[in-house]
C-alpha positions as CSV (number, residue, x, y, z in Angstrom):
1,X,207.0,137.0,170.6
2,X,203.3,138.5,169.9
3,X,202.1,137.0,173.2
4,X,204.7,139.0,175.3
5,X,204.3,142.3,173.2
6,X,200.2,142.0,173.3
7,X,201.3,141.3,177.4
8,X,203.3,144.4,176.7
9,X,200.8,146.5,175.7
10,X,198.3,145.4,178.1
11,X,200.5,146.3,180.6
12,X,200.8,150.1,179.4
13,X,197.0,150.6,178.6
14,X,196.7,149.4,182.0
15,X,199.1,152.0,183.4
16,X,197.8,154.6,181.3
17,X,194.2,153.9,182.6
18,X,195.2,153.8,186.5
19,X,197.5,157.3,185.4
20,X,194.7,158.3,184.1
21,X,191.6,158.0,187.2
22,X,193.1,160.0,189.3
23,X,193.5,163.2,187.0
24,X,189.9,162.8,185.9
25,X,189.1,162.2,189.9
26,X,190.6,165.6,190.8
27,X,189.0,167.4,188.1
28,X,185.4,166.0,189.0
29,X,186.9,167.4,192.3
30,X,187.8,170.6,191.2
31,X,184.5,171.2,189.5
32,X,182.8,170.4,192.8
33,X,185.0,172.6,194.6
34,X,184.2,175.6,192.6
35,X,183.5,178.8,194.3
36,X,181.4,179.7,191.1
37,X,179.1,177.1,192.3
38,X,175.6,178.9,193.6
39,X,176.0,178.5,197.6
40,X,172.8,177.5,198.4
41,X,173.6,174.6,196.0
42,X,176.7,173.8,197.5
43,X,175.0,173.5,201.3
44,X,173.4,170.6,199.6
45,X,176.3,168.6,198.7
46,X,176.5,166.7,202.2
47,X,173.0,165.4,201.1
48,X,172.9,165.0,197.2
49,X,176.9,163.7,197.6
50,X,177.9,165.0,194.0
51,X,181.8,163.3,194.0
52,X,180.4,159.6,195.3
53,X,177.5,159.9,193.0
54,X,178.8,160.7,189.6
55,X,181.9,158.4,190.8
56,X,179.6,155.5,191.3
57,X,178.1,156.1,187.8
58,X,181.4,155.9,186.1
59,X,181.6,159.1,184.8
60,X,184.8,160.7,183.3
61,X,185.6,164.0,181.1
62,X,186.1,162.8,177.8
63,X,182.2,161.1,177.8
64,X,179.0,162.3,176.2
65,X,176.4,162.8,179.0
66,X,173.2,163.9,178.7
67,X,171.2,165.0,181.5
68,X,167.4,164.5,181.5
69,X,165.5,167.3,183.2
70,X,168.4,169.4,184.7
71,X,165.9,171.6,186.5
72,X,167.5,174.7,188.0
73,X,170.8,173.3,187.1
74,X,172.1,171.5,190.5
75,X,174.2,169.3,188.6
76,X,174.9,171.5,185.3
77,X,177.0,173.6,187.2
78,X,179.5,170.8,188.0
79,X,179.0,168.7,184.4
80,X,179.3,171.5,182.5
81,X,182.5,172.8,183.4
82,X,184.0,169.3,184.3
83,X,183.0,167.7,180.3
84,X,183.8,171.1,178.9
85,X,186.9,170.5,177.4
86,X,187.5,167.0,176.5
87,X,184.0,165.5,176.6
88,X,180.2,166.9,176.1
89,X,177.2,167.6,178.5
90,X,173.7,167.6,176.8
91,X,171.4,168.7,178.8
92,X,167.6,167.1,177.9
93,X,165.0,170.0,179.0
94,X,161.4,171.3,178.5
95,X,160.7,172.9,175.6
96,X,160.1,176.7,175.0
97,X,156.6,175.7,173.9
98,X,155.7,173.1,176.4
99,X,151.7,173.3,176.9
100,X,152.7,173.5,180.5
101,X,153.4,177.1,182.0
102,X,155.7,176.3,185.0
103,X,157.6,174.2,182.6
104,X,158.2,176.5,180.3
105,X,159.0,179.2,182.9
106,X,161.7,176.2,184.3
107,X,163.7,176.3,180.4
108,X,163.5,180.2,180.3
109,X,165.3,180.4,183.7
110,X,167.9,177.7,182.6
111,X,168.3,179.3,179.4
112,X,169.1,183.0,181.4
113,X,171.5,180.7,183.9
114,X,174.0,179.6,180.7
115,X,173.7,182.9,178.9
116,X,174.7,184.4,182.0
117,X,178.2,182.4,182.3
118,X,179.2,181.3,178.9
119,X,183.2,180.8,180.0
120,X,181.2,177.5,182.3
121,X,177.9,177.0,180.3
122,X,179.0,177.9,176.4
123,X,179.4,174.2,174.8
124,X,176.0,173.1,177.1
125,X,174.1,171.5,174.4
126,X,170.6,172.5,175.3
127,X,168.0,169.9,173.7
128,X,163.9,169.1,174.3
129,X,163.0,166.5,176.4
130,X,159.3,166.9,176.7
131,X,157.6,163.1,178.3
132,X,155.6,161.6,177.3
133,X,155.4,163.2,173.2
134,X,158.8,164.2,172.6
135,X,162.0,161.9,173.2
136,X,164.5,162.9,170.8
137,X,166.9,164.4,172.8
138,X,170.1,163.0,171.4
139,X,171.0,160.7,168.6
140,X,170.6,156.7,168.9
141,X,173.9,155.7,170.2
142,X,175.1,159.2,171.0
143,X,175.4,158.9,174.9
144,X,177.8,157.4,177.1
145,X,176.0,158.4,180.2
146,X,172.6,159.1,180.4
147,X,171.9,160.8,184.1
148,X,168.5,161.4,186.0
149,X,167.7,163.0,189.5
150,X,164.6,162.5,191.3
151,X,162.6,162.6,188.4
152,X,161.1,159.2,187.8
153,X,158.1,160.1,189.9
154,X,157.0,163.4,187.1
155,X,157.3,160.9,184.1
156,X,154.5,158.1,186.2
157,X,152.1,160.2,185.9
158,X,151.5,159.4,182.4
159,X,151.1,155.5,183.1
160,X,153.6,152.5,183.0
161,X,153.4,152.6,179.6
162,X,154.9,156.3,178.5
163,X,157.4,155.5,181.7
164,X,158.3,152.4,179.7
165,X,158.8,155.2,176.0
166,X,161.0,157.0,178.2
167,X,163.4,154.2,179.5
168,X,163.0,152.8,176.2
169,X,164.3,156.3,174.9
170,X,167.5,156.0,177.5
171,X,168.6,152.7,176.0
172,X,168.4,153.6,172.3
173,X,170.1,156.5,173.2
174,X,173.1,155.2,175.4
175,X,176.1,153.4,173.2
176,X,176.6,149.5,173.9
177,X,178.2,149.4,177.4
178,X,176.7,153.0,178.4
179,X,175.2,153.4,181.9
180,X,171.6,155.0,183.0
181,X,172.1,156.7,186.4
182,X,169.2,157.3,188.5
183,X,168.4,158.6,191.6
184,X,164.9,158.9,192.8
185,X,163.4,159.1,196.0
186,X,162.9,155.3,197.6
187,X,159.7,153.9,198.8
188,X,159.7,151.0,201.6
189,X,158.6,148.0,199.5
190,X,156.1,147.5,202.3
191,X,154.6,150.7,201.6
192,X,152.1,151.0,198.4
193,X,152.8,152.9,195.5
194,X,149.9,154.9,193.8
195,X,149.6,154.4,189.7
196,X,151.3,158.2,189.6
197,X,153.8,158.2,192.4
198,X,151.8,161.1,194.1
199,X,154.0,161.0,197.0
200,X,157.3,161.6,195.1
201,X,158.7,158.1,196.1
202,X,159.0,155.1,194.2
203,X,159.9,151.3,195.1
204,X,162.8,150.5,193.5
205,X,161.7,147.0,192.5
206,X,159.3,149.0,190.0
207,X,162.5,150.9,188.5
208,X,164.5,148.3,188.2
209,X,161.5,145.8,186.4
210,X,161.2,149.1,184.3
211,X,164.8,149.2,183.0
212,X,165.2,145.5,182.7
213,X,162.1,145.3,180.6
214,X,163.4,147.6,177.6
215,X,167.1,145.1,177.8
216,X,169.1,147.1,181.2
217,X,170.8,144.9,183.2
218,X,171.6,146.4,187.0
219,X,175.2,146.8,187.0
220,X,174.9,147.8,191.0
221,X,173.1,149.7,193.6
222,X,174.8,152.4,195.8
223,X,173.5,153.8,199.5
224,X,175.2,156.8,198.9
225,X,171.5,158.6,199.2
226,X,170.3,156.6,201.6
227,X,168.9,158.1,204.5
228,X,167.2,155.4,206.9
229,X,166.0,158.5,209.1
230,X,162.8,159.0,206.4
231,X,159.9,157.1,206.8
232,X,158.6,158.0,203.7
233,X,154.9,158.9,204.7
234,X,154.4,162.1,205.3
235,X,151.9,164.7,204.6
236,X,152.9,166.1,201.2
237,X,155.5,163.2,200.4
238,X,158.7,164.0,200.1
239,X,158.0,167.6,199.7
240,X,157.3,168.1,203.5
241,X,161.3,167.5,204.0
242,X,163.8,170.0,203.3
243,X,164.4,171.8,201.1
244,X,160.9,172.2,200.4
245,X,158.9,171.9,203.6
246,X,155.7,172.3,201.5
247,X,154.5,172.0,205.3
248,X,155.7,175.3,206.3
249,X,156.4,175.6,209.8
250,X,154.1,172.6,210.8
251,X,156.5,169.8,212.4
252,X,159.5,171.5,210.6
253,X,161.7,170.7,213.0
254,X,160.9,167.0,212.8
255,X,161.3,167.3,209.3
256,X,165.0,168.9,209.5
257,X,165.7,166.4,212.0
258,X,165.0,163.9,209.1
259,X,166.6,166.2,206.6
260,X,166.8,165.2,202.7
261,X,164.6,162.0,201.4
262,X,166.0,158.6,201.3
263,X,167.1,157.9,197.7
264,X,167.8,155.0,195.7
265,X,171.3,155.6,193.5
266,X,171.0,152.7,190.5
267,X,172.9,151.7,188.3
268,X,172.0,150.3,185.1
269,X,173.8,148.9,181.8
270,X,173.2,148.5,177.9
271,X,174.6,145.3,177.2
């Protein structure tokens, strides 16, 4: 009699979790979909692929996530509005005082961009995080989704072992069975990588030996980001392709016949 009411009850938990993905799918769709989103943001979607990213990373609107460097807010304006009701979206940024001018100048325009909307942006929970001195951007065990993009190659440059602090940080932070999601830009293992990623890219044997040294296990890799078109060595890195073209007009067309960097989308678990 327990066995077939605990099969019972199963059963329904299962139902209510199959009910329940596709009302949390068309709400990360709807968020997406917004025509609040900034256009020249949303002309980036066919390279950054927000739905089969997030998707991949498990993510659903009841979680904590925290975002770590949000920059200008690319992916803010779809988390914040999608976790707004049922979950929360903590976004892990520079500090006000950070002894670095451009990175102060980044929080004071993302500060400005959620004043300006507080109907999408109001519950953003706006905390520091400052690699390599300050790491303390959520509780331990807060987090049910820790998310990065393209921003491994910024904390290299203060050595393997801060880079180690900060994935360190990501595990203490994330809850038993929480995901890190990363996306960075990929370097051919064939190609070498300088001690502070100068180049933007990063082999993804070296991010995955990271997260597995501080206890992640690699729940999966996604080609969602791939893009086999960049060869990864150009002058200026990754910058040289678009959006940037920190080339200027010098072989842009090559580079827009490229388009966006080839990215690594991984996937990593606290056990």
């Amino acid at each position: 009699m327990r066995q077939a009411l605990a099969a019972v009850i199963a059963l329904g938990m299962a139902s209510i979790a199959h009910a329940a993905a596709p009302a949390a799918d068309d709400a990360l769709k709807a968020a997406i979909a917004s025509d609040q989103r900034t256009p020249a943001y949303v002309q980036r979607d066919a390279a950054r692929h927000p739905y089969g990213t997030l998707s991949f990373f498990g993510i659903q609107p009841n979680m904590t996530v925290v975002e770590l460097s949000p920059g200008g807010g690319w992916y803010t304006e779809i988390l914040a509005p999608y976790l707004r009701d049922a979950g929360r979206y903590i976004a892990a940024a520079y500090g006000e005082d950070s002894p670095k001018e451009y990175r102060r100048g980044y929080t004071a325009n993302f500060k400005k961009k959620l004043a300006a909307d507080p109907t999408r942006f109001g519950k953003v929970q706006l905390t520091v995080f400052e690699p390599p001195s300050n790491l303390s951007y959520a509780p331990p065990g807060s987090a049910d989704l820790v998310l990065t993009f393209r921003n491994l190659h910024n904390w290299l440059s203060y050595g393997d072992d801060n880079m180690k602090r900060v994935f360190q940080s990501v595990y203490d932070t994330l809850k038993p069975g929480g995901v890190f999601g990363v996306v960075e830009h990929r370097l051919p293992e064939n190609m070498k990588q300088d001690a502070t990623a100068s180049s933007g890219y990063m082999h993804e044997s070296y991010v995955i030996e990271m997260a597995e040294s501080v206890g992640f296990k690699l729940a999966a890799k996604s080609e969602i980001n791939a893009n086999p078109k960049d060869t990864a060595d150009h002058p200026n890195g990754v910058w040289a392709l678009p959006p940037t073209y920190r080339n200027k007009d010098k072989d842009r067309a090559r580079y827009e016949a490229i388009g966006e960097s080839d990215r690594m989308t991984l996937k990593f678990v606290k056990p």
